[in-house]
Every structure is written in structure tokens, then in C-alpha cells.
C-alpha positions in Angstrom: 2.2 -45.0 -1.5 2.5 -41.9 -3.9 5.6 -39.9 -4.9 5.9 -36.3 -4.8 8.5 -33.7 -6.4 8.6 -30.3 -4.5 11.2 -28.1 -6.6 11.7 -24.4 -7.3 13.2 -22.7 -10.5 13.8 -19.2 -11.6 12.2 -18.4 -14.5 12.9 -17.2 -17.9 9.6 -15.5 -19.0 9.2 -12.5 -20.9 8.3 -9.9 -18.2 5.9 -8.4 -20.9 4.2 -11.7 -21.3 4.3 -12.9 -18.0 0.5 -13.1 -17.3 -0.3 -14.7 -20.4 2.4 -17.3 -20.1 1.3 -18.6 -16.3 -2.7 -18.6 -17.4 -1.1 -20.8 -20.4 0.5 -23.1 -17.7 -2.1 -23.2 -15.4 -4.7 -24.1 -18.2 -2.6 -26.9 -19.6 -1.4 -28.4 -16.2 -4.9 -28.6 -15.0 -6.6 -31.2 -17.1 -3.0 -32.7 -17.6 -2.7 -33.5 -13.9 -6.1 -34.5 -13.5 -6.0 -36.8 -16.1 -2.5 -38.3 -15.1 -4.5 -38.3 -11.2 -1.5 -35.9 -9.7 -2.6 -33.3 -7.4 -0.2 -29.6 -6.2 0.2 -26.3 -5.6 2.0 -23.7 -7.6 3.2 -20.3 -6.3 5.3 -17.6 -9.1 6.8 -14.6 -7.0 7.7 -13.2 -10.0 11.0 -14.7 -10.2 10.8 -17.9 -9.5 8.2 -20.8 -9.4 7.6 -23.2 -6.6 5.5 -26.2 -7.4 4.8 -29.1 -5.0 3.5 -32.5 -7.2 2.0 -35.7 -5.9 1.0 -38.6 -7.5 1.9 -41.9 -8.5 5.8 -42.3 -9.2 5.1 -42.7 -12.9 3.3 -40.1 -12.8 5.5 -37.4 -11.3 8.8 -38.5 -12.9 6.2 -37.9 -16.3 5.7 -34.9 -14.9 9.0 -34.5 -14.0 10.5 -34.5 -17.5 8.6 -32.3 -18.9 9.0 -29.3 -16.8 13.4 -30.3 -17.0 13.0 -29.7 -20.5 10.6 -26.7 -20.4 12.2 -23.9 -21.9 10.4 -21.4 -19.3 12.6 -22.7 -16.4 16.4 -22.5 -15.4 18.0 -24.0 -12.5 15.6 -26.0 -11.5 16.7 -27.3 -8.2 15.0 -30.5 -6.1 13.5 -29.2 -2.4 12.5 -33.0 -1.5 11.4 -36.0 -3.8 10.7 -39.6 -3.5 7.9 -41.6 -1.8 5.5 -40.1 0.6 2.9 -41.3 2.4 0.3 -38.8 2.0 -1.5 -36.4 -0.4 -1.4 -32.4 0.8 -3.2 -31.1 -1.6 -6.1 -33.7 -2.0 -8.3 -31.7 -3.8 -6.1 -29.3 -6.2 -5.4 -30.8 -9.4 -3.1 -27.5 -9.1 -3.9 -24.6 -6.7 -2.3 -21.6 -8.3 -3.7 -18.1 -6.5 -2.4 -15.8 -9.2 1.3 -13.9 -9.1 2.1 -13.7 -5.4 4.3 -10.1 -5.3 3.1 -9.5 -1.8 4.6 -13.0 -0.5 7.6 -12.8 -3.4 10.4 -12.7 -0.5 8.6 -14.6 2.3 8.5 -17.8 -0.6 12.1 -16.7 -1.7 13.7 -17.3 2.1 11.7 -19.9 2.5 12.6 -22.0 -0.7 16.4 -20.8 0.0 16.0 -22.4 3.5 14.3 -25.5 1.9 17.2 -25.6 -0.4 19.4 -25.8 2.2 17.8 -27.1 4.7 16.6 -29.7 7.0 13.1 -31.6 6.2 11.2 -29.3 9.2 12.2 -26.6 6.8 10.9 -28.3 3.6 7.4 -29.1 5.7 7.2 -25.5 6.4 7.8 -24.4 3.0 5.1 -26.8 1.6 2.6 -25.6 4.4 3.3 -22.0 2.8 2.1 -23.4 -0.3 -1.0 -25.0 1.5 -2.0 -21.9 3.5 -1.7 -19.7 -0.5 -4.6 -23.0 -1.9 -7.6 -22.5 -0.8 -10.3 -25.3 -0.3 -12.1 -26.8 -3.0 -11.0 -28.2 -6.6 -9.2 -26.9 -9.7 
């Protein structure tokens, strides 16, 4: 059985180093997942981050922690967590296509929706994320 957090957060970057800052988290949550054997997807819009995490429970709570006390995030608000009985993104130690501006308000809806929503709502907002990763490994 493996766990998974799916949360979104508005962030509190620097819109000057905003670039910079993601390529730093992207770099460092690679080899960090792979190593703790958790696999996800990431999306920025610009405002706000969506990440989807699988793992093991210790894993993900590790995880977990880390991002609650990361400066970089605000209002970091729980989409669906607990036990789950599958891996989605099997092959990402994180998929991360770059800053998504185009999709910004598509992923904004949807996460509000998620938020608020029913689980068929927080399935379609994690197969947005899994339509944005694109096969293979990272």
C-alpha cells in the first residue's frame, strides 16, 4: 500500500527570482525523492504550486514536513491524503514541465474545485497533472 499527499499552496517567491528558485526546487526534490523512493508531479501557474506525492507513508509525511515548514509556501491546503493503492506517476521521481502560464487558470479552477470538492474532482485534477508529465524518468 503507498501513501500519497496531493496539496496546493500559493506561493511567496520573489517574482524577480522566480525561475531560479523552481530550478532550485526541482534539482533538490529530484534525487531527494528518488532516494527516499517517492514518485509526483509538480505544476507552478505562477501563483500557486500543485504537487501530487506518492510513496511510502514515512516517506510522504517526511516529505510532508518539510514543504509545511518551507518558507516559499503559504496556505498550504490538503486536496486528498492517506493510503492509496496505486502509483500515478510510476516513473517521475518529479515531473515538472516548466512554469505553466498557459494552463495557470485551467490548474487554478481545477485545484479550487479539488478543494472543494468531491473525490471525481480530485481524480480529475491529478489526471491534469498526469496529462502536463510526459513519459519517461526524472
Amino acid at each position: 500500500m503507498f501513501a500519497r499527499w496531493f496539496y496546493i499552496s500559493t506561493s511567496r517567491l520573489d517574482e524577480i527570482d522566480t525561475e531560479e528558485c523552481i530550478r532550485e526546487i526541482v534539482n533538490v526534490s529530484i534525487p531527494r525523492n528518488r532516494s527516499l523512493e517517492v514518485t509526483g508531479a509538480l505544476l507552478f501557474t505562477g501563483r500557486n504550486f500543485v504537487q501530487y506525492l506518492e510513496g511510502t507513508p514515512t516517506a510522504i509525511e517526511e516529505l510532508k514536513a518539510s514543504i509545511l515548514q518551507d518558507p516559499r509556501h503559504e496556505n498550504v491546503r490538503t486536496i486528498a491524503s492517506g493510503e492509496y493503492s496505486h502509483r500515478r506517476f510510476v516513473t517521475w521521481s518529479l515531473a515538472y514541465a516548466g512554469p505553466s502560464q498557459f494552463v495557470a487558470n485551467i490548474v487554478d479552477r481545477a485545484s479550487e474545485d479539488a478543494l472543494q470538492g468531491s473525490g471525481e474532482q480530485i481524480e480529475a485534477l491529478a489526471q491534469l497533472l498526469a496529462e502536463f508529465s510526459i513519459r519517461g524518468r526524472s
